[in-house]
N, CA and C atoms as an extended XYZ file, in Angstrom:
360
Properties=species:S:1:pos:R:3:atomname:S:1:resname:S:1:resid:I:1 pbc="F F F"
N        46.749       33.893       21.551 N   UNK     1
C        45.360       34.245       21.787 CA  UNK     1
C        44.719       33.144       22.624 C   UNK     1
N        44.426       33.139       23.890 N   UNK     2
C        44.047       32.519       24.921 CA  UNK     2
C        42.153       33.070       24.586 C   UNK     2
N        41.828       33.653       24.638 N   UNK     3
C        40.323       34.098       24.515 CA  UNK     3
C        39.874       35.016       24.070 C   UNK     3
N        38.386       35.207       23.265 N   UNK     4
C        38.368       36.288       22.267 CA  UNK     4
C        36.393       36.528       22.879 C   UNK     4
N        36.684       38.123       22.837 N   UNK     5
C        35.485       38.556       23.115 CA  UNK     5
C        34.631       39.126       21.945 C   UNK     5
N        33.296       38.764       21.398 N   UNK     6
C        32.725       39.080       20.190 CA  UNK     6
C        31.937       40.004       20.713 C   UNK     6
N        31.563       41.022       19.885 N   UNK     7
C        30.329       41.961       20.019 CA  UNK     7
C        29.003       41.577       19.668 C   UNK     7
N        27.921       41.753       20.193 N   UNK     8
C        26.784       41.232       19.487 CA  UNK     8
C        26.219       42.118       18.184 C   UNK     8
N        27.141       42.876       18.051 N   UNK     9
C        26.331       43.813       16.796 CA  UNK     9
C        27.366       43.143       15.549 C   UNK     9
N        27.963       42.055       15.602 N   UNK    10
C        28.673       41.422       14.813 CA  UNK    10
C        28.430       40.498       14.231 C   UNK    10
N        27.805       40.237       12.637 N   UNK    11
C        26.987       39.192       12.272 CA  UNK    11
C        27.583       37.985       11.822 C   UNK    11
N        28.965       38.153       11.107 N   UNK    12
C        29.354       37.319       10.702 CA  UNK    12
C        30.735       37.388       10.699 C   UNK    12
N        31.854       35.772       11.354 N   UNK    13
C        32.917       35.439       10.924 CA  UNK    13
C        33.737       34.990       10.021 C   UNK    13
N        34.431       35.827        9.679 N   UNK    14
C        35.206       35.486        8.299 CA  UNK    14
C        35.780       34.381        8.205 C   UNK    14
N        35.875       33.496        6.619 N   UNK    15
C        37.104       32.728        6.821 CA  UNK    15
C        38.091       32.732        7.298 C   UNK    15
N        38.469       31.689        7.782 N   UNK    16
C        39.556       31.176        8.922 CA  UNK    16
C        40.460       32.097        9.627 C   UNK    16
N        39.301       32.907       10.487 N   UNK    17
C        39.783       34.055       11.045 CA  UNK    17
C        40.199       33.968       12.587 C   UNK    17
N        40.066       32.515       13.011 N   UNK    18
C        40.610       32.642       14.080 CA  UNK    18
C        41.460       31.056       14.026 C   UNK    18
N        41.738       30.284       12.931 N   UNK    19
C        42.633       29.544       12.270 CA  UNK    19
C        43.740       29.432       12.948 C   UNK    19
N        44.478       28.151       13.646 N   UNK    20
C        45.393       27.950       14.099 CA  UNK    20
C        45.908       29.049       15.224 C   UNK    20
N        44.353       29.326       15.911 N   UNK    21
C        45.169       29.737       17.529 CA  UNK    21
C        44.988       28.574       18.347 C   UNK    21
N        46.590       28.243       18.604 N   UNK    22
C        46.348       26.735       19.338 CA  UNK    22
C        45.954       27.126       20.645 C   UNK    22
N        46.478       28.624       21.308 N   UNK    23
C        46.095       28.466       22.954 CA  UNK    23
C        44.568       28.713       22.912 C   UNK    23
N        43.298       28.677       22.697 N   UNK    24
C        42.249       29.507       22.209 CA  UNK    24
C        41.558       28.325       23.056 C   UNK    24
N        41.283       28.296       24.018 N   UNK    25
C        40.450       27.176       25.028 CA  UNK    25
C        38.854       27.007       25.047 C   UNK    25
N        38.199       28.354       25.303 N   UNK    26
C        37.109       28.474       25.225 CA  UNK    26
C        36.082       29.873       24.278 C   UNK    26
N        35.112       29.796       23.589 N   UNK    27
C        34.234       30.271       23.150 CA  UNK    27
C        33.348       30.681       22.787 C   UNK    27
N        32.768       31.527       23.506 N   UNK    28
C        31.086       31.987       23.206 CA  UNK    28
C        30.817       33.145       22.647 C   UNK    28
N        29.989       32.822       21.399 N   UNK    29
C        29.774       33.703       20.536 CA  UNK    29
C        28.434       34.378       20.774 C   UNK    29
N        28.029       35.118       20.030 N   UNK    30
C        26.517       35.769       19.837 CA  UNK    30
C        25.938       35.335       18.940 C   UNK    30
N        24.795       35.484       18.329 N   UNK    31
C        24.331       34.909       16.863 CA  UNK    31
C        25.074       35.621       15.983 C   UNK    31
N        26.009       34.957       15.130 N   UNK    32
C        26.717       34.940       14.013 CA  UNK    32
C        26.635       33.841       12.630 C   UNK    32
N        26.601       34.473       11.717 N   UNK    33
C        27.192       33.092       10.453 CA  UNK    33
C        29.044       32.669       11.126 C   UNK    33
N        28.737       31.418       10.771 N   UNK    34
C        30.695       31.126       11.212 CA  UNK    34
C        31.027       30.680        9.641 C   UNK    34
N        31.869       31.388        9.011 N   UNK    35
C        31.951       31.146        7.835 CA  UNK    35
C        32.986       29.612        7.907 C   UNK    35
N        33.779       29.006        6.861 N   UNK    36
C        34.708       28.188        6.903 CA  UNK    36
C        36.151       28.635        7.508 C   UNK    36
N        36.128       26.987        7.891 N   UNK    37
C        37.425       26.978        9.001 CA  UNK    37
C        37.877       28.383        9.737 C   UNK    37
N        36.471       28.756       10.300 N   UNK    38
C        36.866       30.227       11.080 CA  UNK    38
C        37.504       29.283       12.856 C   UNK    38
N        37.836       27.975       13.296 N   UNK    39
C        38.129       27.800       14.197 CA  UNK    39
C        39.060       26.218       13.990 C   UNK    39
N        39.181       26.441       12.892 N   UNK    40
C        40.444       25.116       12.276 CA  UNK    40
C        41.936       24.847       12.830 C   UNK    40
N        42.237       23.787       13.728 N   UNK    41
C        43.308       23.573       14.390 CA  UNK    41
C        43.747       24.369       15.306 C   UNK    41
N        42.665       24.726       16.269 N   UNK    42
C        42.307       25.583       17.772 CA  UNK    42
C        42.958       23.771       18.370 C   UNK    42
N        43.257       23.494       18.259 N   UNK    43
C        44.050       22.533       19.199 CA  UNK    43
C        43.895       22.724       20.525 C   UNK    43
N        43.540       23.407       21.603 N   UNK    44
C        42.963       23.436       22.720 CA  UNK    44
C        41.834       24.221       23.100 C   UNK    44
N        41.312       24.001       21.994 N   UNK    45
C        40.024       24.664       22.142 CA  UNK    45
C        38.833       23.795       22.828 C   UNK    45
N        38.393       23.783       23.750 N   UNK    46
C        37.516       22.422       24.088 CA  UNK    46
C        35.833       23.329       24.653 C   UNK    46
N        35.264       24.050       24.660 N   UNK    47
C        34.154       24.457       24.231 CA  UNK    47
C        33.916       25.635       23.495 C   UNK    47
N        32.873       25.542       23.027 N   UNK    48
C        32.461       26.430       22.239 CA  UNK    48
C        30.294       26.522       22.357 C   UNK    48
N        30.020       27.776       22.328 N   UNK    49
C        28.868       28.190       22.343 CA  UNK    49
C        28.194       28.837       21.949 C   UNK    49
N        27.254       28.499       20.490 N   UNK    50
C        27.027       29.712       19.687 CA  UNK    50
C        25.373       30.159       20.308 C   UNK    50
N        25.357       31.500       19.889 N   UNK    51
C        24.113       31.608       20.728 CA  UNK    51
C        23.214       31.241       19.691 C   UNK    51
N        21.533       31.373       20.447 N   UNK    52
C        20.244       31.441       19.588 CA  UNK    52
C        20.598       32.601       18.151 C   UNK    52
N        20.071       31.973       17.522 N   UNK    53
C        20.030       33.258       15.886 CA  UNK    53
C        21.345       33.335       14.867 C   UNK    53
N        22.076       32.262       15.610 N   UNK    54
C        23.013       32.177       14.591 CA  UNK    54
C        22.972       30.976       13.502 C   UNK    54
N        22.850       30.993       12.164 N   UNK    55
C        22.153       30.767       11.306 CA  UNK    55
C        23.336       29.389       10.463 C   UNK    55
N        24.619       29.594       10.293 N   UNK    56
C        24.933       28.619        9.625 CA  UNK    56
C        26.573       27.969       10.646 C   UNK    56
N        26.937       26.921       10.210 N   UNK    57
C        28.086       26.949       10.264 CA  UNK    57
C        29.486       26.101        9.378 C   UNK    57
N        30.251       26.993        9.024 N   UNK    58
C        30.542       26.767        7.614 CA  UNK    58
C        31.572       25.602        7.732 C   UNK    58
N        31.631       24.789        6.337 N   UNK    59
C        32.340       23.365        6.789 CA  UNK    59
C        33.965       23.441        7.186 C   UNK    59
N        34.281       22.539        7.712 N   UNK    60
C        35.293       22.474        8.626 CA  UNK    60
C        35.860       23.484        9.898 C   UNK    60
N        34.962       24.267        9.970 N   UNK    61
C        34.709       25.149       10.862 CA  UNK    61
C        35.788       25.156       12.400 C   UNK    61
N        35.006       23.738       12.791 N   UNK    62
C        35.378       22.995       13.801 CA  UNK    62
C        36.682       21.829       13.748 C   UNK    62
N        37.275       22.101       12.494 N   UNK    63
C        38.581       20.816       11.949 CA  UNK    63
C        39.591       20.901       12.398 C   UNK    63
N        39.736       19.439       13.519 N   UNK    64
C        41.059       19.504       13.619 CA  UNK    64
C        41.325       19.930       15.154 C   UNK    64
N        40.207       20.684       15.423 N   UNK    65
C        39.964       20.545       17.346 CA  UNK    65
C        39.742       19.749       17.933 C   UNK    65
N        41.341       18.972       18.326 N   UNK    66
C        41.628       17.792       18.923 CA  UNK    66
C        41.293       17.846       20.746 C   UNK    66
N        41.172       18.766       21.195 N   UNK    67
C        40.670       18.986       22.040 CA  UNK    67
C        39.159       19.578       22.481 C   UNK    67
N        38.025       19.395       21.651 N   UNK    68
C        36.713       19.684       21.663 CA  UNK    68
C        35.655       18.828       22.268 C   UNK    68
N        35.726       19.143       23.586 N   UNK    69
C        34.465       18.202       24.328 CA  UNK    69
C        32.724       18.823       24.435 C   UNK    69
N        32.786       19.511       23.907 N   UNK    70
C        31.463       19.933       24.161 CA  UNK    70
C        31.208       21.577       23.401 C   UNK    70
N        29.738       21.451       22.542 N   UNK    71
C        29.472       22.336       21.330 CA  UNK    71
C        28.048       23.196       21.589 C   UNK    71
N        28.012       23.844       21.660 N   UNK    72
C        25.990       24.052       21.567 CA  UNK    72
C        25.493       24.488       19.939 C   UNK    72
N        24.785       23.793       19.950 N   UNK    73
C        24.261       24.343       18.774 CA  UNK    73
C        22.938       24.795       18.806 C   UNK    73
N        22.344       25.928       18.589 N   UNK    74
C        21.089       26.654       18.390 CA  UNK    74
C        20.075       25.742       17.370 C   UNK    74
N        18.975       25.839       17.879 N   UNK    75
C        18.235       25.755       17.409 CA  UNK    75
C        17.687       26.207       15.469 C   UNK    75
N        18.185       27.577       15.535 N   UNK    76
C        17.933       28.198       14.386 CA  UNK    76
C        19.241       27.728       13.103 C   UNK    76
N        20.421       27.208       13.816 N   UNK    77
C        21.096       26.871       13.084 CA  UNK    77
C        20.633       25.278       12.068 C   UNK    77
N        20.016       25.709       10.870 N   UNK    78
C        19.142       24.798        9.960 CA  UNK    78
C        20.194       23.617        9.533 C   UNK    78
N        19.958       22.560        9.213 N   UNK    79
C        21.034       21.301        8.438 CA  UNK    79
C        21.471       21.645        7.531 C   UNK    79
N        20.736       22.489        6.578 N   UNK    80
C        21.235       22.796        5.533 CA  UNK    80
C        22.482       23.977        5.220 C   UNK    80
N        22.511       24.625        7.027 N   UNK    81
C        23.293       25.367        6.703 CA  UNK    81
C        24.427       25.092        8.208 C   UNK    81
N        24.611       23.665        7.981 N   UNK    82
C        25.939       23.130        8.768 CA  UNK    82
C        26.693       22.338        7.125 C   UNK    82
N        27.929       22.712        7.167 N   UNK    83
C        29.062       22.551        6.203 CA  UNK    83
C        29.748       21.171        6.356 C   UNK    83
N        30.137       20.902        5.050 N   UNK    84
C        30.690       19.111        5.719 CA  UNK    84
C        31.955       19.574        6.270 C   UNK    84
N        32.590       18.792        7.068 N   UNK    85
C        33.524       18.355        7.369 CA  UNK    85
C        33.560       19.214        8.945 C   UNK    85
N        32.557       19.727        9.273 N   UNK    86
C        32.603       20.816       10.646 CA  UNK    86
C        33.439       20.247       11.246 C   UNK    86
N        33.503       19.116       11.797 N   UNK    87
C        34.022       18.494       13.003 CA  UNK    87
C        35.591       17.525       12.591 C   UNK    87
N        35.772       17.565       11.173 N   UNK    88
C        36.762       16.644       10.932 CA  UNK    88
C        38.283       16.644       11.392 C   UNK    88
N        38.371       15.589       11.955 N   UNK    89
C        39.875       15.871       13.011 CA  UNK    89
C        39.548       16.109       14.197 C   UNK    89
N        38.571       16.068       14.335 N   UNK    90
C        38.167       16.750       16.284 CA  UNK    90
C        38.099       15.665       16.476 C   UNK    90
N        38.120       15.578       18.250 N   UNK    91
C        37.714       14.669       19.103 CA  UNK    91
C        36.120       13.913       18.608 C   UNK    91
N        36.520       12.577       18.804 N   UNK    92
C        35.137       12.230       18.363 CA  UNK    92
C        34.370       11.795       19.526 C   UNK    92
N        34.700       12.305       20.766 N   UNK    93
C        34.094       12.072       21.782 CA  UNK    93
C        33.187       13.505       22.117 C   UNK    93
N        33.067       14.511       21.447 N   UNK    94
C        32.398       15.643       21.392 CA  UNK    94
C        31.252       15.592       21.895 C   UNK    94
N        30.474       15.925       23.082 N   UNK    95
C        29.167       16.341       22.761 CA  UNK    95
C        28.786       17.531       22.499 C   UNK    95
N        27.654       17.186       21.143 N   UNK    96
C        26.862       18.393       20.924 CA  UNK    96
C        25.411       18.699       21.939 C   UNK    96
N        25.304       19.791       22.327 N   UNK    97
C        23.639       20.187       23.211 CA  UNK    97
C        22.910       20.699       22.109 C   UNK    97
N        22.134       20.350       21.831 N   UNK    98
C        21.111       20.546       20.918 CA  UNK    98
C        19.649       20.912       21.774 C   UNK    98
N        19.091       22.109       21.302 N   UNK    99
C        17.759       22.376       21.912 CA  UNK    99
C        16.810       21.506       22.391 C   UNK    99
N        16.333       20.580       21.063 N   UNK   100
C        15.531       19.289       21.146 CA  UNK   100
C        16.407       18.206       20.443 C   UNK   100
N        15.326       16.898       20.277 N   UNK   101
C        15.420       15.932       19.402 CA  UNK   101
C        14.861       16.435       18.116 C   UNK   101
N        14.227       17.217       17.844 N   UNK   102
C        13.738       17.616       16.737 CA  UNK   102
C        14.409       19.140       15.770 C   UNK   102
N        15.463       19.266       16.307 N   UNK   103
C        16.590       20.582       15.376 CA  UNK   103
C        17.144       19.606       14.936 C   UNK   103
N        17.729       20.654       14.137 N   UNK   104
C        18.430       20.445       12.683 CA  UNK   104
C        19.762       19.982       12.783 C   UNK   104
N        20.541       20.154       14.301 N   UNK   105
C        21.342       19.875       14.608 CA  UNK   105
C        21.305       18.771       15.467 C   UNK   105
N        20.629       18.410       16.387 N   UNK   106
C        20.469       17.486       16.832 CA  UNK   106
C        20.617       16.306       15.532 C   UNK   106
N        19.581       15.957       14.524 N   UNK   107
C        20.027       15.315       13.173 CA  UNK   107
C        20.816       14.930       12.561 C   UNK   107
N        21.480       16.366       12.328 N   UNK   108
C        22.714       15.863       11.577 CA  UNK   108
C        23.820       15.202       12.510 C   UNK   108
N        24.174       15.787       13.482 N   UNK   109
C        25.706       15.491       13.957 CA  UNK   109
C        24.915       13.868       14.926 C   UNK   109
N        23.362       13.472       15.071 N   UNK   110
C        23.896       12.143       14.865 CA  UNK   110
C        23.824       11.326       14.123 C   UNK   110
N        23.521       11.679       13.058 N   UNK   111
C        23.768       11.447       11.270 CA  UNK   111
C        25.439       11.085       11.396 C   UNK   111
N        26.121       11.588       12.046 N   UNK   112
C        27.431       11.707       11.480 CA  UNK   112
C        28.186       10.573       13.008 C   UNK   112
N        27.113       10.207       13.924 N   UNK   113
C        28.188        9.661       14.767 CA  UNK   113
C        28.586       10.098       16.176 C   UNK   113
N        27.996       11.221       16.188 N   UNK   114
C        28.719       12.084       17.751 CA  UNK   114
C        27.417       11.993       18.600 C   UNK   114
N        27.910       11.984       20.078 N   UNK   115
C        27.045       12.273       21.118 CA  UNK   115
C        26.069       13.080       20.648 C   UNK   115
N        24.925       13.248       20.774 N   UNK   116
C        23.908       14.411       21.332 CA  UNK   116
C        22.957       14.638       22.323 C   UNK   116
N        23.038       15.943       22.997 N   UNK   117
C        22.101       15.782       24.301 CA  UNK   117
C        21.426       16.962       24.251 C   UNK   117
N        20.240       16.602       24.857 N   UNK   118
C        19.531       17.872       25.048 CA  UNK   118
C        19.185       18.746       26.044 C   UNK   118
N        20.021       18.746       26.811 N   UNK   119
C        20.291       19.541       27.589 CA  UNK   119
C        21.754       19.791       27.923 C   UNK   119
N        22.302       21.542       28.828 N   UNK   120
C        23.366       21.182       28.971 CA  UNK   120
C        23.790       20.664       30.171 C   UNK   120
């Protein structure tokens, strides 16, 4: 699985439903929940783009994408509903684009250490 096309009438990704596709390079979603490790050891996965309205993203989500340079995170996606370990095992050279300095994401992930910018 080299690339995967989502529908927008599709709200939410299941656990680790796209789990160890190593060829899986790039990703843009629609507003979705990303449940856990729905993108765990994508090993060449190096962007990803969730749109506006997608609401959580579940921990370790992002684990283990040793190849992940760059993330967007929405605005609407709240702190409280980013999961620990999203990023664990990834590149820690990641940048996240965050709307503002003032989301929820912008916060946390540099709470945790990683680039953030606000723009892309």
């Amino acid at each position: 699985l080299t690339s995967i096309e989502i529908s927008d009438t599709l709200t939410s990704i299941g656990e680790a439903a796209f789990e160890n596709c190593v060829s899986l390079k790039k990703i843009s979603l629609p507003a979705v929940e990303l449940n856990n490790s729905v993108f765990g050891n994508c090993t060449a996965l190096e962007t990803a783009k969730l749109a506006e309205g997608s609401k959580s993203i579940g921990s370790y989500c992002f684990s283990n994408c040793t190849s992940l340079k760059y993330i967007v995170v929405p605005e609407s996606v709240m702190k409280a509903n980013i999961g620990t370990g999203v990023l664990e095992g990834a590149n820690k050279d990641v940048y996240i684009v965050s709307p503002s300095t003032d989301s929820a994401a912008y916060e946390y992930f540099s709470e945790k250490g990683y680039a953030v910018t606000t723009h892309e």
